[in-house]
MARNUMI-268169 format. One record per residue (C-alpha): x, y, z negated. Coordinates in steps of 0.5 Angstrom, whole numbers, padded with zeros to 4 digits, always signed. Each point is the difference from the previous one (the first is absolute). Layout:
XYZ...
END
This chain:
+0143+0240-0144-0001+0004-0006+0004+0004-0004+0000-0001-0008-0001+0006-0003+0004-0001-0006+0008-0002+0003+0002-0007-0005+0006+0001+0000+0005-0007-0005+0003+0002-0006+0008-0002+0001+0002-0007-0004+0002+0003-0007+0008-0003-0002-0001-0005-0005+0007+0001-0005+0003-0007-0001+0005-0004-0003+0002-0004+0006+0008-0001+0002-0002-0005+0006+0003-0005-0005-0005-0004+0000+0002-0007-0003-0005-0002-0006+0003-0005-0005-0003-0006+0001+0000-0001-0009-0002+0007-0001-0005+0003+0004+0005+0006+0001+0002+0003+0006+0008+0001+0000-0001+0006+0003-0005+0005-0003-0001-0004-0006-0007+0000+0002-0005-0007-0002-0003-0003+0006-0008+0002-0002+0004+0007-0001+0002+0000+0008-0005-0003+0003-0006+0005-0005+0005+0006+0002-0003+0004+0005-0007-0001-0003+0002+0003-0008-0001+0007-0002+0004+0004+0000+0001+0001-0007+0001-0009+0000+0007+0001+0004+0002+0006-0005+0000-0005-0005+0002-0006+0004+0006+0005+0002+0002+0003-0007+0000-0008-0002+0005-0003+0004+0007+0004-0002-0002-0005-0006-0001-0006+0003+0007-0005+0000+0003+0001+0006+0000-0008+0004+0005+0002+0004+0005+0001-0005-0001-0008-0003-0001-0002+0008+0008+0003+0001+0002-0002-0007-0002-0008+0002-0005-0001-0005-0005-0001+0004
END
């Protein structure tokens, strides 16, 4: 058995910042999670963007119409 001369060692999982309030309920007319305000091509891409594509996403959604206010309201 040989030594590697060079130790390898795993850099930690980096901690992706999300919006994700484990509520997660898509309005079947909307594409929008009731919870996080996120579409579904959003969920399912968010571990693959950048950075800077989260930011954005992030920044966007305090603008986005709450679905849960209508929901509650009984328009829905």
């Amino acid at each position: 058995m040989t030594s590697d001369p060079i130790p390898r060692t795993l850099a930690p999982p980096r901690a992706i910042v999300t919006p994700c309030v484990k509520v997660c309920a898509v309005d079947g007319l909307t594409g929008v999670c009731l919870g996080c305000r996120r579409t579904l091509p959003e969920i399912a891409g968010w571990s693959r963007l950048s950075d800077e594509e989260r930011a954005a996403i992030m920044a966007a959604l305090p603008q986005r119409p709450d679905p849960m206010a209508s929901l509650m309201a009984g328009q829905v």
